[in-house]
C-alpha positions in Angstrom: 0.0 0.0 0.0 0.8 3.5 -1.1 0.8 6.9 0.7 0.7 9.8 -0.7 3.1 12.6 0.7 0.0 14.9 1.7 -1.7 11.5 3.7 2.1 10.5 5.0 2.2 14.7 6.3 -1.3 14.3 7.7 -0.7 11.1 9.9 3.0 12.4 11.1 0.5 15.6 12.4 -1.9 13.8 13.7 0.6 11.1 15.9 2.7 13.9 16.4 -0.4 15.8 18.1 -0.5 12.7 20.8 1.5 12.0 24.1 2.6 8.1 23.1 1.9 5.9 25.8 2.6 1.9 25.8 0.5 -0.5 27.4 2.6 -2.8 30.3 1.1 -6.4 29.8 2.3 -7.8 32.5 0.9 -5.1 34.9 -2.5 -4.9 33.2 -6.1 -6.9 33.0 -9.2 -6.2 31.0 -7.9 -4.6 28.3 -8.7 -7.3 25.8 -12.3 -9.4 24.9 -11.5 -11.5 27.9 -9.8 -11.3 31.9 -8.6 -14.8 31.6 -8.1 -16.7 28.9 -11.0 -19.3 27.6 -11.0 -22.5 29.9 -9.3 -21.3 33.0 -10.0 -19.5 36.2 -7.2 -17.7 36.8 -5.7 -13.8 35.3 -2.0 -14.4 33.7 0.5 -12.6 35.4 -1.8 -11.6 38.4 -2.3 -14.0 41.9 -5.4 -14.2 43.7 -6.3 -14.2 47.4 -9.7 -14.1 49.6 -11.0 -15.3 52.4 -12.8 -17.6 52.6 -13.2 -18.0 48.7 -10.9 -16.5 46.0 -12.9 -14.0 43.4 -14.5 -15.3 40.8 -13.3 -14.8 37.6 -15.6 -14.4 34.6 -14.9 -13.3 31.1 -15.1 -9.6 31.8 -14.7 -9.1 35.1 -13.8 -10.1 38.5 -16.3 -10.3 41.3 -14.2 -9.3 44.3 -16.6 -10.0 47.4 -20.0 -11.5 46.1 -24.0 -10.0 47.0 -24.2 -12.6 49.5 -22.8 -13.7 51.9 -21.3 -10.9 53.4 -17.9 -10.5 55.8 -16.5 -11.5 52.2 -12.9 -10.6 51.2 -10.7 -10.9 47.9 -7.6 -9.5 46.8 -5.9 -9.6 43.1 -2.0 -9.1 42.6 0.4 -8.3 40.1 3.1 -10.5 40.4 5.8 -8.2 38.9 6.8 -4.9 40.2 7.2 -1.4 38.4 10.0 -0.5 36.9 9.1 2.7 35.5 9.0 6.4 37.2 6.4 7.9 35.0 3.1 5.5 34.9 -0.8 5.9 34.6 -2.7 3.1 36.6 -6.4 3.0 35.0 -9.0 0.8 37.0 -12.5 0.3 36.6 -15.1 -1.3 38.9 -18.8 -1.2 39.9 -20.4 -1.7 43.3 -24.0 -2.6 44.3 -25.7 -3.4 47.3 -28.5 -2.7 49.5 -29.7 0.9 50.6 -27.5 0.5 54.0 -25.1 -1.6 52.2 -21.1 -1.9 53.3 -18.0 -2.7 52.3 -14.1 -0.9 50.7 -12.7 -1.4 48.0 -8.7 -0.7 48.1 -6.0 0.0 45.4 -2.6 -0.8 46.4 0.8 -0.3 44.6 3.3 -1.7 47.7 6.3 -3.5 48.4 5.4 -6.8 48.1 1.8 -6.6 48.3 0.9 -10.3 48.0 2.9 -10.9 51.6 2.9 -7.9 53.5 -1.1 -7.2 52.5 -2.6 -10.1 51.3 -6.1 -9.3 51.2 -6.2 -6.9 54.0 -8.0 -3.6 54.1 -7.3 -0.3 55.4 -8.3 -0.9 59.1 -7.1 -4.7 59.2 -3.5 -4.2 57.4 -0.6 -3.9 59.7 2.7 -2.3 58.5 3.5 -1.6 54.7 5.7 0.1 52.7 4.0 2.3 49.6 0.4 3.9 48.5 -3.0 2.8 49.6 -6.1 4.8 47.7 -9.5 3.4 49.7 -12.6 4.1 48.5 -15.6 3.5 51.1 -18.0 5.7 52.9 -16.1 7.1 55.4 -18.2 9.4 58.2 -21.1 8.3 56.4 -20.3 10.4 53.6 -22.5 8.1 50.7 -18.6 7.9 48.9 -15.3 9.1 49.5 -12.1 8.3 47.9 -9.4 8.8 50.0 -5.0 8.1 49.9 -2.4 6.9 52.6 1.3 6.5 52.8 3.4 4.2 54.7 7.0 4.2 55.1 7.2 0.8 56.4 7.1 1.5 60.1 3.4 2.8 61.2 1.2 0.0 62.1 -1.9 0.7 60.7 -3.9 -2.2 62.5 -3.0 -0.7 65.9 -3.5 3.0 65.1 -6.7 3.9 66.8 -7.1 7.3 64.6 -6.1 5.8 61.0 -8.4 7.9 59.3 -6.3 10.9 60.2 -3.4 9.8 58.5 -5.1 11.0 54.2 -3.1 13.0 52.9 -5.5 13.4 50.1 -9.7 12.7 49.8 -12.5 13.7 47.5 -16.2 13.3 47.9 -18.1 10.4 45.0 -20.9 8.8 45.3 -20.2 5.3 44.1 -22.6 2.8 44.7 -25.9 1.9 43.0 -24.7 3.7 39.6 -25.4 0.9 37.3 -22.4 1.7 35.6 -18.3 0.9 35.7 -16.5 3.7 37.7 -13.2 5.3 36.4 -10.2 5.5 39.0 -6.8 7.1 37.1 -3.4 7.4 39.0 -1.1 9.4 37.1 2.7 9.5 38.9 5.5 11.7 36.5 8.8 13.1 37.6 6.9 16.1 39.2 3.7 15.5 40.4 1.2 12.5 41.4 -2.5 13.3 40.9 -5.8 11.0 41.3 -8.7 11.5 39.0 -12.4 9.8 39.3 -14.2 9.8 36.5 -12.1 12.2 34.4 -12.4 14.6 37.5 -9.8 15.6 39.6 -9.8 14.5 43.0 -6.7 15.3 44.6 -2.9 15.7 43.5 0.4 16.6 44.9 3.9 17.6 43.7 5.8 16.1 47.0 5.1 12.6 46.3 7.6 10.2 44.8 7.0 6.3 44.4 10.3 4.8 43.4 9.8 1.5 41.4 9.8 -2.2 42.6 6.3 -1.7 43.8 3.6 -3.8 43.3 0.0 -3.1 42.2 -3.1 -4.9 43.5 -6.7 -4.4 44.7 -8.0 -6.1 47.6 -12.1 -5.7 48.7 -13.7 -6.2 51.8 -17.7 -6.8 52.4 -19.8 -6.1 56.2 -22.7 -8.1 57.4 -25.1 -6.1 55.3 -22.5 -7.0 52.0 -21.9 -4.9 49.2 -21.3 -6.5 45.7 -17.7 -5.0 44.3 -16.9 -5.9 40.7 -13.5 -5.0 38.9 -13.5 -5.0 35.3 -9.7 -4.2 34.6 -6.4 -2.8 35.9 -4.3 -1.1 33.0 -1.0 0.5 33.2 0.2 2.6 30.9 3.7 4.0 30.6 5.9 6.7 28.1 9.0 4.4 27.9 8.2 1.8 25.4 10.8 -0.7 26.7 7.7 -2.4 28.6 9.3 -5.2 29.3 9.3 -5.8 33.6 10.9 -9.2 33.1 14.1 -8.4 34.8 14.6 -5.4 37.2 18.0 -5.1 37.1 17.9 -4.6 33.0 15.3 -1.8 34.0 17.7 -0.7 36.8 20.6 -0.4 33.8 18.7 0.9 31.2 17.8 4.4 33.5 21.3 4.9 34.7 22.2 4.8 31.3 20.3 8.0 30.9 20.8 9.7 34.3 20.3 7.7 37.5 18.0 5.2 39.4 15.6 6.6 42.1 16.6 4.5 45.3 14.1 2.5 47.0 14.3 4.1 50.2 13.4 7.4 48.7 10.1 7.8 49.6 8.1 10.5 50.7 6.9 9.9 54.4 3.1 11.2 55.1 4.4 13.6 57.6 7.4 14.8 55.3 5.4 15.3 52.3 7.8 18.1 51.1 10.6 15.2 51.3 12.5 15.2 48.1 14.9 11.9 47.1 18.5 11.6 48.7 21.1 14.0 48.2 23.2 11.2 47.2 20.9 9.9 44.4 20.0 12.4 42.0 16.8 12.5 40.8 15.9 10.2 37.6 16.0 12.1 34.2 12.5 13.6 33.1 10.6 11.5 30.3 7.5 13.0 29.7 7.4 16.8 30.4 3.7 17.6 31.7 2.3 21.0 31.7 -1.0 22.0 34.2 -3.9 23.4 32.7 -7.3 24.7 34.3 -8.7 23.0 37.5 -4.9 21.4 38.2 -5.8 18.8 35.3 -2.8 17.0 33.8 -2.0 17.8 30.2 0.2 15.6 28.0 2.6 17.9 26.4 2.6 16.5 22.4 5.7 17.4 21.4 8.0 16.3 24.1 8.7 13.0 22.2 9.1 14.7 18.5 11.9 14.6 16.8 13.3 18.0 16.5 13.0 19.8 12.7 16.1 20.4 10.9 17.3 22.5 7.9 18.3 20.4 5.2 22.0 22.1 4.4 22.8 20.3 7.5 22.3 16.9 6.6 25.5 17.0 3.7 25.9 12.8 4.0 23.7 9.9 2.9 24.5 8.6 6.2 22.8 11.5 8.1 20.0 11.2 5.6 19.1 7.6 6.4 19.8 7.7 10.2 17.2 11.3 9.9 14.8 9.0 7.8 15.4 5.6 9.7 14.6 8.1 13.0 12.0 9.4 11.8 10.3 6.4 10.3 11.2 4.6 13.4 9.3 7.4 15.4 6.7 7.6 13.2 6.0 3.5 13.9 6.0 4.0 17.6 3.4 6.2 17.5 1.5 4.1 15.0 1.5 0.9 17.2 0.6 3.2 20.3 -2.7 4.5 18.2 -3.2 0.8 16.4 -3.1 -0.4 20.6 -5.5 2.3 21.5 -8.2 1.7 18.5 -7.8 -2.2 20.0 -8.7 -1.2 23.2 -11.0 1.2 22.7 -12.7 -1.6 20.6 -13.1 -4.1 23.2 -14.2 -1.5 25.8 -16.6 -0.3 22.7 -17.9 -4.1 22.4 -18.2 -4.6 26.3 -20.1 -0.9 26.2 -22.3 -2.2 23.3 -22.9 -5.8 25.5 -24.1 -3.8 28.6 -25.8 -1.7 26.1 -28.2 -4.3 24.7 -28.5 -5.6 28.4 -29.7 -2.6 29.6 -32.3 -2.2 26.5 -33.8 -5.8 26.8 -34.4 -4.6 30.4 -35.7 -1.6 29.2 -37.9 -3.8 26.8 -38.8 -5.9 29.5 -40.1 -3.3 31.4 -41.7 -1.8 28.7 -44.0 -4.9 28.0 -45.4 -4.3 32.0 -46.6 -1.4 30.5 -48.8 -2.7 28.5 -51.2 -3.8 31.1 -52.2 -0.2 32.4 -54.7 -0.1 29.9 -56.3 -3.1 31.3 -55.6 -1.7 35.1 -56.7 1.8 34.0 -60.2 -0.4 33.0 -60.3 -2.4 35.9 -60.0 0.9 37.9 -62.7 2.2 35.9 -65.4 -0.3 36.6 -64.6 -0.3 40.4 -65.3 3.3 40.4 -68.5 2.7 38.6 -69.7 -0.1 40.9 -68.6 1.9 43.8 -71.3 5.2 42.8 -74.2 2.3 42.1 -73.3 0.7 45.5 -73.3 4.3 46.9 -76.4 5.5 45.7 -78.0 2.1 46.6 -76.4 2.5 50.5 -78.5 6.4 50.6 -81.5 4.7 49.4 -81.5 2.1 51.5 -80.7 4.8 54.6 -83.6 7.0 53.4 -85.9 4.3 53.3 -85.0 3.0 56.8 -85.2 6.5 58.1 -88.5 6.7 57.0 -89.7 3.2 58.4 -88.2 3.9 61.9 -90.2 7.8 61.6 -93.2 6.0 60.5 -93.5 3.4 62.8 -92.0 5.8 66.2 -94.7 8.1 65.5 -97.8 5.4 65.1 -96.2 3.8 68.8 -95.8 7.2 70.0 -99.5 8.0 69.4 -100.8 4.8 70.2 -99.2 5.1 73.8 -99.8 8.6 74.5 -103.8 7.4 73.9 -103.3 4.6 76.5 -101.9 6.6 79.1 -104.7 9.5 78.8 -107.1 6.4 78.9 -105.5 4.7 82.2 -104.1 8.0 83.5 -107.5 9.4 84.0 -109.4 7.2 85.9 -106.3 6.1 88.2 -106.3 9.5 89.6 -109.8 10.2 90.5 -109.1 6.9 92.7 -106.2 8.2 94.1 -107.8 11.4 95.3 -110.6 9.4 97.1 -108.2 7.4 98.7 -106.8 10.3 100.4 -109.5 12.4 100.6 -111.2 9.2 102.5 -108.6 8.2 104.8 -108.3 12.2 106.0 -112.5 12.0 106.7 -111.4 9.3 108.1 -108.9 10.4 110.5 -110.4 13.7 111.4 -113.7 11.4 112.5 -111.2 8.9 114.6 -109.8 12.3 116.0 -113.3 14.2 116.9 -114.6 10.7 118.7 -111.3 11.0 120.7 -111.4 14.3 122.0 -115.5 13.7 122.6 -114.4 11.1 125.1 -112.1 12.8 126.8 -113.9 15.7 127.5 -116.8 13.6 129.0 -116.4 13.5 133.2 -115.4 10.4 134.9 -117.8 8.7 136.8 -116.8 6.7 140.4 -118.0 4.5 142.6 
């Protein structure tokens, strides 16, 4: 295939326009059509860990603690360190649960994770060396991401006030969203920055994370268990020698171009300002970054162009071929970085597209429940009806009792009011004989009394 000069000058723009970055394989999951590969239940280059079961591995994700039961806990390491001072870590996961739900989810990049952490949590770990970003709801707060360091020497298990020791935290609801959540690390020669969902949560310039460090994500569940899914772990880089095999090649390779950060150089949570050793310089700059509005990181595109030149100076085929083979050379890198980026945009496109139709034969689902409000809409319709006839037929009814019960009270009332006139009368003209009699009666018992005793006694 053929290209034209003016399609050859319009791709050199376009990858020239573009910060290359280069995918580490051996650090990364979920960036192809499937986690593991068809067959087996386990993530190449990656070790996993839980309590009382491992997570379960499907084909595009990782279920870290299941919906039930809960006190749940699972863990997921890289086995190989990084090797590289200027790194983007990109995960993605998705948590649902009940409305008082619990549970953290925690992502680690420490010295020898697998050991030292294992599938520990913020409050259960006990010393490590390295970064810890925990993303729970602290306080109560509905979501909070938050980010620790360690040094190696403070015991998180036994510090009673372990939430004081962020250096770093941002409020985000995460749970219940229906959708993948996006958690970015970025970590360049001068600053260290956290984004959620293409916001910035928090960043620093102080912070330096030398390499050997491991990556890993370790989830925890309560009683009342949330469900935490993780659908990949990518990490990107700007050196395209990718290859983490062997540290010390690593180790050679950047004192080749300046020097190695030392392991020990890292920055303590109380000495944030804490730059690297006087003795060990600090490790040359590979990918110059410039700040823009809101403190967002912005790739700068032509840090890794090969410079323009006039072309009086190149008097020698030899020039000329090591400028084209440069070039040409250059040009291929950034190719195989966009060619990498169209791939993985495509299988995040597919796995989009899958929960896509998902999502729409739910919606269709639904849909054909709503087909019966007509019918409910008619069923509610004749209740109303039969409940008017039934009404109407109750105040009839209570009219025509109200009338019985007046009719028949007022033929009783009359009929009784005759029969008491009738008795009433003649019961009281005996009444008034009785006492008119008995006082006759007693004024004549009286007047005989007082007759006798007036009369003189007579004696012998």
């Amino acid at each position: 295939m053929r290209w034209t000069s003016s399609a050859a000058a319009l791709v050199a723009s376009f990858v020239s326009s573009a910060q290359a970055q280069y995918l580490v394989n051996e650090l990364s999951f979920g960036y192809g059509a499937r986690i593991a590969p068809e067959g087996t239940y386990s993530v190449p280059n990656f070790a996993l860990q839980g309590r009382p079961n491992i997570p379960e591995v499907l084909s595009n994700k990782l279920i870290m603690t299941p919906p039930a039961p809960g006190n749940q806990r699972g863990a997921i390491w890289a086995e190989k360190p990084v090797n590289h001072q200027s790194w983007i870590a990109d995960v993605e996961f998705r948590v649902n649960g009940p409305e008082r739900g619990a549970g953290n989810m925690n992502i680690w990049l420490v010295k020898d994770g697998a050991h030292n952490v294992g599938s520990e949590s913020l409050y259960t770990v006990g010393k490590f060396e390295g970064l810890l970003l925990v993303v729970d709801q602290y306080g109560g707060s509905g979501g909070m991401v938050r980010g620790f360091l360690n040094d190696g020497t403070n015991d998180y298990k036994s510090n009673h006030h372990v939430d004081g020791l962020s250096f770093g935290n941002c409020y985000f609801p995460y749970r219940n969203l229906g959708r993948p959540i996006q958690i970015k690390l970025r970590h360049t020669d001068t600053k260290f920055s956290v984004e959620v969902d293409s916001h910035v949560c928090f960043e620093s310039d102080h912070i330096r994370i030398p390499g050997g460090y491991n990556f890993g994500i370790t989830a925890a569940s309560a009683d009342n268990p949330d469900s935490i899914e993780v659908y990949k772990l990518v990490v990107l880089s700007d050196d395209h020698n990718t290859n983490t095999n062997n540290h010390n090649q690593d180790h050679h390779n950047t004192q080749d171009h300046g020097s190695q950060a030392h392991p020990d150089a890292y920055a303590k949570p109380a000495e944030m300002g804490n730059k690297l050793p006087s003795d060990h310089a600090p490790p040359p700059p590979q990918q110059k970054m410039s700040f823009g509005r809101r403190g967002q990181v912005a790739d700068d595109p032509f840090d890794n162009a090969i410079p323009d030149q006039e072309a009086n100076k190149i008097t020698s085929s030899a020039a000329q071929f090591a400028d084209l083979h440069n070039r040409i050379q250059s040009l291929n890198h950034h190719l195989t970085s966009i060619f990498r980026a169209l791939g993985q945009n495509a299988g995040i496109g597919e796995q989009r597209h899958e929960e896509t139709s998902v999502m729409i034969g739910e919606i269709k689902g639904l849909m054909s429940k709503l087909d019966r409000l007509e019918a409910i809409d008619n069923r509610v319709r004749e209740v109303e009806t039969q409940m008017r006839a039934l009404r109407n037929e109750l105040t009839a009814r209570l009219r025509d009792s109200e009338n019985s019960i007046k009719y028949h009270v007022n033929d009783k009332h009359e009929v009784l009011t005759d029969h008491v006139k009738a008795h009433a009368s003649t019961g009281h003209g005996k009444l008034i004989f009785v006492i008119v009699g008995s006082q006759v009666v007693m004024g004549g018992l009286y007047y005989f009394y007082k007759k006798r005793k007036s009369t003189p006694k007579k004696y012998l």
